[in-house]
C-alpha positions, 0 to 999 in steps of 0.5 A: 163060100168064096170060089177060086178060079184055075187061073191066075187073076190078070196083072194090070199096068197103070197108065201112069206107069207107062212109058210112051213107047210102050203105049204107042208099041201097043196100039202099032198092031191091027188085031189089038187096035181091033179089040181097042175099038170094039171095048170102046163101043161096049158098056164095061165089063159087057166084053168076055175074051171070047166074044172078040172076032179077031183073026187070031187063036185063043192063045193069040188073043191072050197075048194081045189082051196081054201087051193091052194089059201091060199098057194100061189100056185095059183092065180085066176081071173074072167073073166065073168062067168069063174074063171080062174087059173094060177100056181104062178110057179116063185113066189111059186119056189123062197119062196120054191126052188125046192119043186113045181118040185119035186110034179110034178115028177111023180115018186114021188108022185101018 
């Protein structure tokens, strides 16, 4: 028996469908460049929302996985109650080469 969720399935951008500035406007904020670099340390799809430690509200954090969505930065599915994410690393990494390794250099961006 198949179940639904009391949500809406999440809409995703392909990276090959964004523009520059949307990619750039995306990482430009600290608590998304924050989620950008903790999925990057994780396995995919280990990440619910809600394990995320940034210093922002629920809803807060729902807009920012938003615009990470409307990138082509991240990718998110439900499991049961969990939505759970994963970095589009490969897919983001060929639309804008190298831009993905240079924010998640420390040194660059903190």
């Amino acid at each position: 028996m198949a179940t639904t969720s009391h949500r809406a399935a999440p809409e995703h951008t392909h990276p090959d469908d964004v523009p520059v500035l949307t990619a750039l406007a995306a990482l430009a904020d600290p608590v998304r460049v924050q989620l950008v670099r903790e999925l990057a340390d994780s396995a995919d799809w280990s990440r619910s929302c809600g394990t995320f430690d940034v210093p922002v509200g629920k809803a807060a954090k729902s807009h920012h996985f938003a615009v990470l969505r409307a990138a082509g930065l991240v990718e998110q599915r439900d499991e049961g109650p969990r939505r759970v994410n994963r970095l589009r690393r490969e897919e983001f990494d060929a639309r804008f080469p190298g831009l993905l390794a240079l924010v998640l250099r420390e040194d660059v961006i903190s």
